[in-house]
C-alpha positions in Angstrom: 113.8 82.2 43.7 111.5 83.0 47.0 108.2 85.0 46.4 107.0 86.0 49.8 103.5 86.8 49.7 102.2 89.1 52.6 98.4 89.8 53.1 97.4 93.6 55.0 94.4 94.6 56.1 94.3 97.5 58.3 97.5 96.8 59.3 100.2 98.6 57.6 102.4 99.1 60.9 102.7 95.5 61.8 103.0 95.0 57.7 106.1 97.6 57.8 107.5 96.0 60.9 107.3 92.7 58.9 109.0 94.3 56.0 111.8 95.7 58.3 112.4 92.1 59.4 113.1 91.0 56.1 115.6 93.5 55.3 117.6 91.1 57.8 117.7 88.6 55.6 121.0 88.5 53.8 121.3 84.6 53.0 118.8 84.0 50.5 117.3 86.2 47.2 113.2 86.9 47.2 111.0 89.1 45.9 108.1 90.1 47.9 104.2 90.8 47.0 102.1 92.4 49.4 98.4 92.5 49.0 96.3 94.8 50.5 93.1 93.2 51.4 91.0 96.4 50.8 91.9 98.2 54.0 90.0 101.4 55.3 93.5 102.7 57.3 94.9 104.3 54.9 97.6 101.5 54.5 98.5 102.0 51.2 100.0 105.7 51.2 101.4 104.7 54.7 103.5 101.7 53.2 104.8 103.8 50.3 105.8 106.3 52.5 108.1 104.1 54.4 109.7 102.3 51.1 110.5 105.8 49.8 111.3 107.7 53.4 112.5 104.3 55.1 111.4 105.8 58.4 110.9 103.1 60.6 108.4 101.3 62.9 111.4 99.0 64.4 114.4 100.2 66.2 116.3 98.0 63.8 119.4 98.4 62.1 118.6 98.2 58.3 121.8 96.1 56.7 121.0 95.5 53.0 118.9 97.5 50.2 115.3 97.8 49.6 113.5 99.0 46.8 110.6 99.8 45.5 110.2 99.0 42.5 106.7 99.8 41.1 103.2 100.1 42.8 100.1 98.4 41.4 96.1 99.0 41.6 94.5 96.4 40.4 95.3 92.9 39.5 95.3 93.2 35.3 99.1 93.5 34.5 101.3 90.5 35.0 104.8 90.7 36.8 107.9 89.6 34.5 111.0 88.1 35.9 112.8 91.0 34.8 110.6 93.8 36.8 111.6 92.9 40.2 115.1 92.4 41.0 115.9 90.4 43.9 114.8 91.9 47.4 112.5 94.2 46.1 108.8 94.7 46.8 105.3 94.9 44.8 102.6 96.3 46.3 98.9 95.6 45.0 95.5 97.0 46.3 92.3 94.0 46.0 89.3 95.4 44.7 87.0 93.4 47.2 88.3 91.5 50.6 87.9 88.0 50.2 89.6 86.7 53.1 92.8 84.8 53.9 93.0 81.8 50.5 91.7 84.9 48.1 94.1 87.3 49.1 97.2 85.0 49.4 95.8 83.4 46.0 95.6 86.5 44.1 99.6 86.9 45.5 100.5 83.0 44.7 99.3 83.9 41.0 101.3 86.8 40.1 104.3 85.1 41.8 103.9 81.9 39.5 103.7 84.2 36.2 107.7 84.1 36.8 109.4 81.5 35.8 112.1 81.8 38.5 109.7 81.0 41.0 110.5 78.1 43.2 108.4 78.9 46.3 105.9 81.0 47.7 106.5 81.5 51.6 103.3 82.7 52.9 103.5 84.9 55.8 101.4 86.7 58.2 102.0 90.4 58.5 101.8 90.4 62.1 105.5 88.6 62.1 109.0 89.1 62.7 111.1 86.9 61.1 114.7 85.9 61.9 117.1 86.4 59.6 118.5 82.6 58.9 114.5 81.3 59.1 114.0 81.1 55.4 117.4 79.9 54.5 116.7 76.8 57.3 113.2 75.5 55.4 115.2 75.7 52.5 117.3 73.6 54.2 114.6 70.8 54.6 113.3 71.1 50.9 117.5 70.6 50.0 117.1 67.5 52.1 114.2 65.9 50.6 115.7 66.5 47.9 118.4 64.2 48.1 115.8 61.4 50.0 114.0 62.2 47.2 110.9 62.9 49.1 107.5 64.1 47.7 107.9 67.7 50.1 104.4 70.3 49.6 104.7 72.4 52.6 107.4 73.5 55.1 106.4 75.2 58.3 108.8 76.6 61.3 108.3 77.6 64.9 106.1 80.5 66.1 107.5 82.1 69.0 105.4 85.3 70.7 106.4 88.3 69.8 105.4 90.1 73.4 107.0 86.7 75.1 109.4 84.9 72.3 111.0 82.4 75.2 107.3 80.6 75.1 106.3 79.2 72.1 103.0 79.5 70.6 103.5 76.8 68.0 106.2 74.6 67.6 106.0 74.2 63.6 102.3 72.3 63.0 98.9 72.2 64.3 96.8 68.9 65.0 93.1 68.4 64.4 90.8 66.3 65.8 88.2 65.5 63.5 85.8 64.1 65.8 85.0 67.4 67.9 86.6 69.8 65.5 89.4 70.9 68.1 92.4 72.4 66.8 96.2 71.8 69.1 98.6 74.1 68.0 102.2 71.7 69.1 104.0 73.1 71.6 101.8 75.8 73.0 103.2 77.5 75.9 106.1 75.7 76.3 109.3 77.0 77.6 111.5 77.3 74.0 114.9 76.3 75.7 117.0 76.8 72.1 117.2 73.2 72.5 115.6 70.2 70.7 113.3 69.0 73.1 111.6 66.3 70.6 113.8 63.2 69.7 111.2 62.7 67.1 109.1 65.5 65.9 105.5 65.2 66.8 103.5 64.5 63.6 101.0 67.2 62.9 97.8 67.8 60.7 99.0 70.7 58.9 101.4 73.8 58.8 99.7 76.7 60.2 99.1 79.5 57.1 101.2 82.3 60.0 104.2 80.9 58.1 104.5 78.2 55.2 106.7 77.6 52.9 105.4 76.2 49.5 106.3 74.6 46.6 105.7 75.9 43.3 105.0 72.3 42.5 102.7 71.1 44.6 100.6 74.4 43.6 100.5 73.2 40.2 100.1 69.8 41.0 96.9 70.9 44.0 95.9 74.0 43.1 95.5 77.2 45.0 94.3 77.5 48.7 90.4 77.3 48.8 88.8 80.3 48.5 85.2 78.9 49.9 86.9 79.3 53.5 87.0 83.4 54.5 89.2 81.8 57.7 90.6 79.2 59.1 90.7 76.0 57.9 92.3 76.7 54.2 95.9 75.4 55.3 94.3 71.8 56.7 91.9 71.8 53.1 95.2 72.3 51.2 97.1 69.6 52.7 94.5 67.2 52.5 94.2 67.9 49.0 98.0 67.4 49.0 97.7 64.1 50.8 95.5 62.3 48.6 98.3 63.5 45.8 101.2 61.9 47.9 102.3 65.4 49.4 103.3 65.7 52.4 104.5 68.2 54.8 106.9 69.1 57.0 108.6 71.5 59.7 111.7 72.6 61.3 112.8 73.6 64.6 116.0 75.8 63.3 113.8 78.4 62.0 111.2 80.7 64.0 109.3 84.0 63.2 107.3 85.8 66.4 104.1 86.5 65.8 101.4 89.0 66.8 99.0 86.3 67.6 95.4 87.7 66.6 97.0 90.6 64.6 96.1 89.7 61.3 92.6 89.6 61.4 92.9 93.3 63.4 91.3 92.6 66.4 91.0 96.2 68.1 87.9 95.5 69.6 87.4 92.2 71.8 84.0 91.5 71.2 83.5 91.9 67.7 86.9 90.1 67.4 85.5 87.0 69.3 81.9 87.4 67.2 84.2 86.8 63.5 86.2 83.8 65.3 83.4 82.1 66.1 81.6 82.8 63.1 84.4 82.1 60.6 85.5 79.0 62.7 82.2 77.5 63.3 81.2 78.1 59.1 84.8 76.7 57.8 84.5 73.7 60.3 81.3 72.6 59.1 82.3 73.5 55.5 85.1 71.0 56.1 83.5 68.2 58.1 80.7 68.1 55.2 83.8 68.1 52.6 86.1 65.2 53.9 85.0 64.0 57.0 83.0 60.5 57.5 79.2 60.2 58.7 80.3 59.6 62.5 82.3 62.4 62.4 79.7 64.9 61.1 76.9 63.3 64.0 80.1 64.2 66.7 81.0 68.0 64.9 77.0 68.7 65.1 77.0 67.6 68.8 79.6 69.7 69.5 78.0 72.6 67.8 75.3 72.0 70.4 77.2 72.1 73.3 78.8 75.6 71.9 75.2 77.1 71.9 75.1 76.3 75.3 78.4 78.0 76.2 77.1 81.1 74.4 74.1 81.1 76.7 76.1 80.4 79.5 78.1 83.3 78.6 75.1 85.5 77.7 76.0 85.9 74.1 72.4 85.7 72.8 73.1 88.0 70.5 75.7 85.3 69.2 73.2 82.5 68.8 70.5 83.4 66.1 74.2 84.3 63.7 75.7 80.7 65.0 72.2 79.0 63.8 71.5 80.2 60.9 75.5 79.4 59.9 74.9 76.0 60.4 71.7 75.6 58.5 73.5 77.4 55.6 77.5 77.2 56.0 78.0 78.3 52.6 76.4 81.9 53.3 78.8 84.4 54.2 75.8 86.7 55.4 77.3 87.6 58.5 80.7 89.2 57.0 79.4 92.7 56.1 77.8 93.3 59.7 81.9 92.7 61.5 84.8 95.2 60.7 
């Protein structure tokens, strides 16, 4: 069984639209958890309105049933295998917003209560999945399977959803460690419905927009970190994967489109930018200190440098004095409260 784990915050029409997508799915059997990451928009009444009234946000064409079957608060009562059925929902309210690896964690632990649970496929709310994606990363756990293969994490192609003949990310991200850039594979690319690749570029890690996970290697790694608010948890888990002869993988049969900036409901520009920086800036030094070597941290803290000087360039003093006192103190999450 699939347990898809869906993370809202103040974003219950791009959560629905996700939902609606799903229904679409007629080859596989999952439950699904949403978690609502203690949203102001009224998300909650506005979700169980559409699962009882089914009106919809999508012009879609709903072909199979979807059900309701209970609503949650809080976190204190465990699911049992027998109160969801297949291809019904949960729905359960956090009482504090902890960010990305503490909402998806809190999802990944009532889904591994049941004992049906195979894997967790974690996935963005701002998505649209196709119909045949989850059966294809099934696909490649089936086949390393049979290689017998030590398979953590399966990823598939991002496509965007105002654009979905580009790609945005062909299945994995690559890191540089040395001046802390992320490469998302693929970006802007023409997606041609061909295979382009005769050997698929190795990547770093499976962006957290869509992955597939084992129910094994979450008992043999443990959950996503929760000392990252964004960014960075997917590339912490699958180095700690790594070092426990995981590995990862991705496949170009199956795409979602996704709302790229969605999730972290960026309606206004500027304070938008001011929580990317913050939150990438903090979880890349929090990571550099964790695994990276001394050469690495002297390059990262060069680079931080020349990123105050963009901000000047820019004239985003008010930027700066934040950005500083981060690095001095990564593990501070002072700035969180002051960004909506």
């Amino acid at each position: 069984m699939v347990y898809i784990i869906i993370l809202n915050y103040n974003g219950w029409r791009d959560t629905i639209e996700c939902l609606e997508s799903l229904l679409k799915i007629d080859n596989c059997n999952f439950k699904i958890i949403v978690i609502d990451n203690l949203s102001t928009d009224d998300s909650l009444s506005k979700i169980i309105s559409w699962s009882k009234d089914k009106f919809l946000i999508d012009s879609c064409t709903i072909e199979s049933e979807f059900d309701l079957m209970y609503i949650k608060h809080d976190f204190s009562d465990k699911l049992s295998d027998s109160s969801l059925g297949a291809k019904s929902y949960s729905f359960y309210q956090s009482k504090q917003n902890g960010g990305y690896s503490a909402g998806n964690n809190n999802g990944i632990r009532h889904a591994m209560e049941n004992s049906d649970a195979e894997y967790i496929w974690i996935l963005n709310n701002d998505t649209i999945v196709d119909k045949n994606s989850l059966g294809e990363m099934l696909n490649v756990y089936a086949l390393a399977e049979k290689r017998k293969l030590k398979l953590g994490i399966v990823g598939c192609k991002l496509l965007y959803y105002n654009n979905p003949n580009v790609i945005q990310c062909l299945g994995g991200v690559l890191y540089n460690p040395y001046i802390g850039i992320i490469r998302q594979v693929g970006n802007n690319e023409a997606d041609t419905g061909t295979i382009k690749y005769n050997i698929k570029p190795k990547v770093s890690y499976i962006p957290g927009t869509s992955m597939l996970v084992s129910v094994n290697f979450v008992k043999d790694v443990g959950l996503l970190s929760e000392e990252y608010f964004l960014y960075f948890e997917e590339l912490d888990w699958t180095k700690r994967g790594e070092k426990r002869g995981w590995q990862i993988d991705y496949t170009l049969e199956a795409f979602v489109l996704h709302k790229e900036g969605g999730t972290i409901n960026k309606d206004n520009y500027l304070n938008k930018s001011a929580l990317s920086d913050y939150c990438f800036l903090r979880s890349k030094l929090l990571y550099t200190r964790k695994y990276e070597n001394s050469f690495c941290k002297v390059t990262i803290f060069l680079g931080v440098i020349l990123s105050f000087l963009l901000r000047i360039y820019k004239g985003q003093f008010d930027r700066i004095l934040t950005m500083a006192r981060i690095v001095f103190n990564p593990n501070s999450r002072f700035f969180l409260p002051k960004i909506d």
